[in-house]
C-alpha positions as CSV (number, residue, x, y, z in Angstrom):
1,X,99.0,43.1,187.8
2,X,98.3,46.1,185.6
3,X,101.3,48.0,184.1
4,X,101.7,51.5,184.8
5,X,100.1,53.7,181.7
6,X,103.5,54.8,179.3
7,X,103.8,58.3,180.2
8,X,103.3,60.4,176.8
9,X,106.0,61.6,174.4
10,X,108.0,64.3,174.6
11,X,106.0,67.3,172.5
12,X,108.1,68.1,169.6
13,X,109.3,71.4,170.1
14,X,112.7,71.4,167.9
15,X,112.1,71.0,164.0
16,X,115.0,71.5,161.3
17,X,115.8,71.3,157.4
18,X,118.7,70.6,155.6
19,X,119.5,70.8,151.8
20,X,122.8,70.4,149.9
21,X,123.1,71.1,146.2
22,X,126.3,70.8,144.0
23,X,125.3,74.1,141.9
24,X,125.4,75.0,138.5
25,X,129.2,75.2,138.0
26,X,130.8,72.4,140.3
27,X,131.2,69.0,138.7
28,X,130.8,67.6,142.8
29,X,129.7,68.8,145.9
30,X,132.1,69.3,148.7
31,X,129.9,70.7,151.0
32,X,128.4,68.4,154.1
33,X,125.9,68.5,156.3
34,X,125.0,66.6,160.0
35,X,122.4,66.5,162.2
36,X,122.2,64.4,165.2
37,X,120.4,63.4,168.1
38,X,123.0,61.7,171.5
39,X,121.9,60.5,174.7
40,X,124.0,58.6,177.3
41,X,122.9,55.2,175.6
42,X,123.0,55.8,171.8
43,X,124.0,58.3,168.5
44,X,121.2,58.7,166.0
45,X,121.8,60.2,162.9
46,X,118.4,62.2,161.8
47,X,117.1,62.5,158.6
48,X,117.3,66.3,156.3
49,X,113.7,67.1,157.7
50,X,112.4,66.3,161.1
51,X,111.4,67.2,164.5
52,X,111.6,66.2,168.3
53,X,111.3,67.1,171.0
54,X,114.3,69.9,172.2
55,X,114.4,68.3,175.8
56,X,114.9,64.4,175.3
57,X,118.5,64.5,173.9
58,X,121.4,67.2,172.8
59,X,121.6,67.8,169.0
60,X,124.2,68.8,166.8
61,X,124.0,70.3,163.4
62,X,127.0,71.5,161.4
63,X,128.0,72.4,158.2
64,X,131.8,71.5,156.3
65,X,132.6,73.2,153.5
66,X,135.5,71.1,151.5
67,X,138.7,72.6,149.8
68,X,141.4,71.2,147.9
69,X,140.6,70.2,144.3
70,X,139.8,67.1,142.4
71,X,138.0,65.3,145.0
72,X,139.9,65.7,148.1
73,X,137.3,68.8,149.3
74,X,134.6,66.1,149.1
75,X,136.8,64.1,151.2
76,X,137.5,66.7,153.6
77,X,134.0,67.7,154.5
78,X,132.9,64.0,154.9
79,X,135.8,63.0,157.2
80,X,135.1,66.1,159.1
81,X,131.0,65.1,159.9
82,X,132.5,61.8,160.8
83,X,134.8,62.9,163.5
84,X,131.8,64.7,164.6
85,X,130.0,61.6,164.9
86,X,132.5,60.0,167.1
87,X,133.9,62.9,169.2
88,X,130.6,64.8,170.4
89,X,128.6,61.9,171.8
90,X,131.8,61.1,174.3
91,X,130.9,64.2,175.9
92,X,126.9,63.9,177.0
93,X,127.9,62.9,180.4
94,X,129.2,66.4,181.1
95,X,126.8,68.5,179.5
96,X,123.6,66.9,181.4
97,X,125.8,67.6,184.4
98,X,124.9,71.1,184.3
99,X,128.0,72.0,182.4
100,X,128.7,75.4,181.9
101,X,132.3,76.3,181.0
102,X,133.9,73.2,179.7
103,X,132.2,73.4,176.2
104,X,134.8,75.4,174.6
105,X,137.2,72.6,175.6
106,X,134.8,69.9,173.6
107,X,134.1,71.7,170.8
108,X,138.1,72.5,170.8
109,X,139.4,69.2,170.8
110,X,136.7,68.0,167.8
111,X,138.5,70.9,165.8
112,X,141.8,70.1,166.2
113,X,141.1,66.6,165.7
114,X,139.5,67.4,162.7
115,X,142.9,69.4,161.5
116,X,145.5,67.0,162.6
117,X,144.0,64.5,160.6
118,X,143.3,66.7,157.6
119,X,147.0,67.8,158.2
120,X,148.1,63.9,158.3
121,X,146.4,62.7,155.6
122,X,148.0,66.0,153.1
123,X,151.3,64.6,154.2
124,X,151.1,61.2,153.2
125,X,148.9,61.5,150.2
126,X,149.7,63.4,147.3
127,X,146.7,63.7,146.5
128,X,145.7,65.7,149.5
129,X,147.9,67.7,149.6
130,X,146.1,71.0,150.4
131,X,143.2,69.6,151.5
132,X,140.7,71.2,153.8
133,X,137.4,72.3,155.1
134,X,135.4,75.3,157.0
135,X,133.3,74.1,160.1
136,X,130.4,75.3,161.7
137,X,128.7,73.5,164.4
138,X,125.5,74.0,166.7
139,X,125.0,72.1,169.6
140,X,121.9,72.2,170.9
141,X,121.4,71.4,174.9
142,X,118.3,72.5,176.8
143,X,118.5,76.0,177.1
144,X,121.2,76.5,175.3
145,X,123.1,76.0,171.7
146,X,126.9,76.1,171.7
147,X,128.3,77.0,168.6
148,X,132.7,76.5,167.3
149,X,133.5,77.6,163.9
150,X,136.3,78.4,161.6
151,X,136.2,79.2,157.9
152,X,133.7,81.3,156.2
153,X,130.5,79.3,156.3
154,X,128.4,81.1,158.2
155,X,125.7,80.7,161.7
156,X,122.9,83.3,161.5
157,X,119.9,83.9,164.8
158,X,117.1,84.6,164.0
159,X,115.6,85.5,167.5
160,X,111.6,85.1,168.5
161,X,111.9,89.4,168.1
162,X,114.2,91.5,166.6
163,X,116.7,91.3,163.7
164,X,118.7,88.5,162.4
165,X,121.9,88.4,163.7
166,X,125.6,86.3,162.0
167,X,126.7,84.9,165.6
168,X,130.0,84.1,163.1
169,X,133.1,85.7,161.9
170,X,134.3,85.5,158.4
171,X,137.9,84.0,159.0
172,X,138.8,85.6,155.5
173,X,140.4,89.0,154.4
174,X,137.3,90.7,153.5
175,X,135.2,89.0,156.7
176,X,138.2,91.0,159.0
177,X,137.9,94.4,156.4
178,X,134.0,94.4,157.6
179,X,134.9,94.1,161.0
180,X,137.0,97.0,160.7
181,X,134.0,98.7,158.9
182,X,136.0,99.3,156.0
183,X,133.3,96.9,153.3
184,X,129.6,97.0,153.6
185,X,127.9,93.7,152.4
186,X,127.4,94.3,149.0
187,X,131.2,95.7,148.7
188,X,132.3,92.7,150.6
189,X,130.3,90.7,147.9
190,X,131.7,91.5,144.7
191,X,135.7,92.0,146.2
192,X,138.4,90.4,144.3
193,X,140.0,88.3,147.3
194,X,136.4,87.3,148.8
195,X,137.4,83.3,148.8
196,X,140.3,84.2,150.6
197,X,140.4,82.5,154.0
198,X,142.6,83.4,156.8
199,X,141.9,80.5,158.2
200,X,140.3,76.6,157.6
201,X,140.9,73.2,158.9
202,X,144.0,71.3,157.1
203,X,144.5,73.5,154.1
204,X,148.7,73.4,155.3
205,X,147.9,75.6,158.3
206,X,149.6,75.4,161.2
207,X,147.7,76.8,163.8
208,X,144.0,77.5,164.2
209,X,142.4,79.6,166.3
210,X,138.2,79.0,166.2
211,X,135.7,80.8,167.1
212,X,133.5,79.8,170.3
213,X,130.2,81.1,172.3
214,X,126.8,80.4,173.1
215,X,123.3,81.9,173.0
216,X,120.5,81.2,176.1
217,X,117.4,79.7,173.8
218,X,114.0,81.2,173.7
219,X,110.2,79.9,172.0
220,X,110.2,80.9,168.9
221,X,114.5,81.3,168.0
222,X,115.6,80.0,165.1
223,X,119.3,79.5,163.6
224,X,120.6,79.2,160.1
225,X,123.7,77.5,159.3
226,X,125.3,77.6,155.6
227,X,128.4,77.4,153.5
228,X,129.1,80.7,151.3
229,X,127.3,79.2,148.4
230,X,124.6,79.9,149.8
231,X,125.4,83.8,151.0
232,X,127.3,84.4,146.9
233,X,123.4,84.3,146.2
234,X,121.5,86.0,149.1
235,X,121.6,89.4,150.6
236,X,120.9,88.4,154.5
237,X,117.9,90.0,154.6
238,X,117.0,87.9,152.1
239,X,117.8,85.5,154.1
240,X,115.6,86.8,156.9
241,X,112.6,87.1,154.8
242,X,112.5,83.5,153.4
243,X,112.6,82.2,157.1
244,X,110.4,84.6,158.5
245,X,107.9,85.5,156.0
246,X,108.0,83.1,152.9
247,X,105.0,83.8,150.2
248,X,102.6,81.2,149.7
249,X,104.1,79.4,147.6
250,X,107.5,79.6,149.2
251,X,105.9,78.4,152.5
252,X,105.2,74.7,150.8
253,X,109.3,73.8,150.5
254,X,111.1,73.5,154.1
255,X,113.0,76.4,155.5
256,X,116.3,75.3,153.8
257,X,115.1,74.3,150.2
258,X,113.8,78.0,150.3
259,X,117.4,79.3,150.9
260,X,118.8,77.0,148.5
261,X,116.5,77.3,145.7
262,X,116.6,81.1,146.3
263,X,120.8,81.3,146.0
264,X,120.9,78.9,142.7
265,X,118.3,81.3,140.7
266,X,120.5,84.4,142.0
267,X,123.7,82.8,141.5
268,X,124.5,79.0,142.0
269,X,128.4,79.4,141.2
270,X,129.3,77.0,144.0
271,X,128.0,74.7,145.7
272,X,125.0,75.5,148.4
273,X,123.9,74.0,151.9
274,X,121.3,75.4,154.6
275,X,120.8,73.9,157.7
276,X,117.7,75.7,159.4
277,X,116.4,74.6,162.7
278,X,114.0,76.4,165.0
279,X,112.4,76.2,168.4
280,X,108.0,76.2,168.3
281,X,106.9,80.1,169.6
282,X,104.5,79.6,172.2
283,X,101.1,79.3,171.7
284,X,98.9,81.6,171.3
285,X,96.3,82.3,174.2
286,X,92.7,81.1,173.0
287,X,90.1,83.4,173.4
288,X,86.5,82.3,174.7
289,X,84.0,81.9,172.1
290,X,81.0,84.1,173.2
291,X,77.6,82.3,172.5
292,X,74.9,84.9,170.7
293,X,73.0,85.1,174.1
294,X,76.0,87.0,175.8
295,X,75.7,90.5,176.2
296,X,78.5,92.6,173.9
């Protein structure tokens, strides 16, 4: 009896890049970065550079960036990608369900996880006390990419048209004076209390309050995710143009070892992660080659 033919692969349609550097300055990096692929069966952790196919799993990409001196910032952003490991996956069941309004819930419970344990571990360990991390996290589903953060690394969409867009809030003093309109971006830049955060996991705070929504997906979006290492050293339209329109020889490094190699030769004072992933713009339409007998 003759087996049925495999049915073909899944086109890859998602592809992403991720770099983290220490800097010029830092004697260790305690920035992270994750990228995963879940399903109902299994968690696969996915290499810095890669691509798949946007419709065969959900995907999660998130950047941590660690506080707290010594090494316990390190620390911090590393136990923070493993909770993510752990906690995410539980919930595929729900989102292939069609969910719709329980992902706030999800992406709450990996943040406080995330900060009890921070908090515990400051308690009982000298040496963390103090210790803490940012978050950002994408989760990609089809159609849609979630996104919970708290701290001041940042999320940027980059639509298939139209401007680049920070989907994220600064959760520091001079992230809530631009709100208000009171510092452009290049006075927000060189401000005295710029590394000042409201708010972070662990770090001794109490309460947390994170930042949640989501963005319909479209051929052709892209999404940059980065600690501020990466913004000390690039304007965003900076940022936009290495993404968008790199120069020849820009165009040979992925997306994020553009960014990163960008911020160190403008700054490199702390250390610098980019996570860049992006959906494929449809194809163009092909045009009919005319043969030299057809009239013009």
């Amino acid at each position: 009896m003759m087996k049925p033919p495999t049915p073909p692969a899944p086109r890859p349609d998602l592809r992403w890049s991720g770099l983290s550097h220490r800097g010029k300055v830092r004697p260790n990096n305690e920035d992270s970065f994750i990228a995963l692929a879940f399903d109902g069966r299994e968690v696969r952790r996915l290499g810095k550079v890669g691509e798949a196919s946007a419709s065969a799993n959900d995907y999660v990409f998130a950047v941590s960036d660690g506080m707290g001196g010594a090494k316990s910032g390190e620390f911090a952003s590393r136990i923070t990608v493993e909770k993510i490991t752990q906690l995410l996956p539980k919930s595929f069941k729900l989102s292939a369900s069609g969910m719709s309004s329980g992902f706030t819930d999800i992406l709450l419970e990996v943040f406080e996880s995330i900060h009890h344990e921070l908090l515990k571990l400051g308690a009982s360990y000298e040496e963390c006390r103090g210790m803490g991390t940012t978050l950002t996290i994408g989760w990609l589903t089809p159609g849609w990419l979630y996104f919970g953060h708290l701290g001041d690394s940042r999320l940027y969409y980059l639509p298939h048209s139209g401007g680049m867009t920070q989907l994220t809030h600064d959760h520091s003093h001079v992230g809530w004076l631009r709100r208000k309109g009171e510092l452009n971006e290049r006075q927000a830049r060189s401000h005295p209390l710029r590394n000042a955060l409201h708010q972070a996991l662990g770090a001794g705070h109490q309460f947390i309050d994170p930042q949640f929504g989501a963005v319909a997906l479209s051929p052709g979006d892209r999404f940059v995710l980065c600690s501020d290492g990466l913004t000390d050293g690039l304007w965003d339209r900076q940022i936009a143009e290495l993404i968008r329109t790199p120069t020849p020889a820009e165009a040979l490094l992925s997306p994020a070892e553009r960014l990163v190699v960008a911020s160190l030769e403008s700054s490199g004072r702390d250390n610098t992660t980019a996570l860049e992933l992006e959906l494929s713009a449809p194809a163009a339409p092909s045009r009919p080659k005319r043969s030299r007998a057809q009239p013009r």
